[in-house]
N, C-alpha and C positions, 0 to 999 in steps of 0.2 A: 180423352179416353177414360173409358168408368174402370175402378177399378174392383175386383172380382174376388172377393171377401173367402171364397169355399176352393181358392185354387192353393196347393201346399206346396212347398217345396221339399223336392222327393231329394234326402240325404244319398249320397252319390258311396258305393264304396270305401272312394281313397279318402271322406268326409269322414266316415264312420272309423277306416284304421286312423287317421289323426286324433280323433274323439280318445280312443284305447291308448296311444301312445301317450298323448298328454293326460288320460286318466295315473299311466304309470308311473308318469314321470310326479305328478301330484302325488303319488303316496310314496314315489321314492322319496321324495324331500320329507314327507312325515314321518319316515323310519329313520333318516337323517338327522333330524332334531330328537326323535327320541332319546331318550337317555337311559331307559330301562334296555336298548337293542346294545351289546359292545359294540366296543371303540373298534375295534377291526369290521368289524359287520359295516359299522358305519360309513368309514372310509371307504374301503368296497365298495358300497353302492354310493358314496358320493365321485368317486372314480367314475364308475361305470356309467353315472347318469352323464358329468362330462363329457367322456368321450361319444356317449351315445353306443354303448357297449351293447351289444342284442342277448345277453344274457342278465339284462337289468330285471325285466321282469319276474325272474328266475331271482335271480340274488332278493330280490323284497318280498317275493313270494314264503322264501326259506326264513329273511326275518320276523315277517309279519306269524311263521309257525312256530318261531320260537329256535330254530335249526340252525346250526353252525354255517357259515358257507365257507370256512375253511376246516382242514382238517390239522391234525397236529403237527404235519409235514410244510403246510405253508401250499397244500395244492387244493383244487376244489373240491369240496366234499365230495364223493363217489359211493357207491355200494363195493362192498368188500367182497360181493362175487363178483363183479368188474374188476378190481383191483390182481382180485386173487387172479382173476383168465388171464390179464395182459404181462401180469408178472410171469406166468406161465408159458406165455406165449414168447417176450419176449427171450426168456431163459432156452428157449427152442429154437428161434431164429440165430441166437449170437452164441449158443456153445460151439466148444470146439471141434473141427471132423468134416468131413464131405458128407452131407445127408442131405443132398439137393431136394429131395424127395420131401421129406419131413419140415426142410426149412421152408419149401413153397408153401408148403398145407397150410403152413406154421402163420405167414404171411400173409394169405390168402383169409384164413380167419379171423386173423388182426383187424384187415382193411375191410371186412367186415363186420367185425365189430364197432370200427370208428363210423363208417357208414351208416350205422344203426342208432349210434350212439343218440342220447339228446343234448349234449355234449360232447360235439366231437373234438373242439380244441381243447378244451381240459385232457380230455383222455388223451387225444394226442402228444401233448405235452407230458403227460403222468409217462406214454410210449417211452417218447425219448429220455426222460429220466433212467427209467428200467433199464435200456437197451446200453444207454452211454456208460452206465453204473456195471451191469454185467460185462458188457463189451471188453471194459475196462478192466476188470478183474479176469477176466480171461486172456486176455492179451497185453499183460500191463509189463512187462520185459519184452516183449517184441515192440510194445510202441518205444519203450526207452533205449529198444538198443538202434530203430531208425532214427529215432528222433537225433540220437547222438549221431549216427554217420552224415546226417545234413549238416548237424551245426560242426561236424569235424571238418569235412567238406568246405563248408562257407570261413572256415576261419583259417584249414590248414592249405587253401585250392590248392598254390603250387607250391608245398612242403614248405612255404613260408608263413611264418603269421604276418595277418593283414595287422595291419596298422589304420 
């Protein structure tokens, strides 16, 4: 059988996302030896290339501009009108009071916002930060006086101490 010199072979899709991927993963290891990118920056994307983290190309993108990928809290860089809405949001959802109404809306635009997001585990994460932090300060003598009837409970069950 001749063989037919003008025939090509046509790059399929899932060819070309593996092309991208391994173009990424090639400049994550160059950001990686770099030495002018910090030592945090570094790690970061030597983590993230590891695990095969889908925010790699993001994290090399930010070092390759010269940009923090963390911020001075230890979460990921965001915009401070992001930051500023969720802190807002979450201060709505977790104060104290029956405002069913206000705390859906409240909610309803959060999970919108993460939806939106292009980072939505960061920001979900920066969420629960906000929420556990507030939360907390708003009910931090109610958790301390349950917290105490359980462990009175588990130590005093029947007006004796366990042993």
């Amino acid at each position: 059988m001749a063989n037919d010199s003008s025939a090509t072979v046509r790059e399929t899709p899932h060819a070309n996302h593996n092309t991208i991927i391994n173009a990424i993963k090639e400049r994550a290891q160059a950001v990686i030896n770099d030495p002018l990118i910090d030592a945090q920056s570094r790690a970061i994307i030597r983590f993230a290339l590891e695990t095969n983290d889908p925010l790699l190309a993001e994290f090399v993108r930010r070092a390759d501009a010269g940009e923090t990928i963390l911020n001075e809290a230890g979460y990921l860089n965001i915009s401070n009108t992001d930051e500023e809405k969720i802190e807002a949001l979450a201060e709505l959802i977790c104060r104290a009071g029956d405002e069913a109404g206000t705390k859906s809306a409240a909610l309803l635009v959060l999970m919108s916002t993460l939806e939106n997001a292009s980072h939505p585990k960061a920001l979900a994460n920066l969420v629960k930060h906000f929420a556990f932090t507030r939360c907390g300060e708003l009910n931090f003598n109610g958790v301390v006086e349950a917290q105490t009837a359980v462990f009175e409970s588990e130590l005093l069950g029947d007006d004796t101490l366990l042993s």
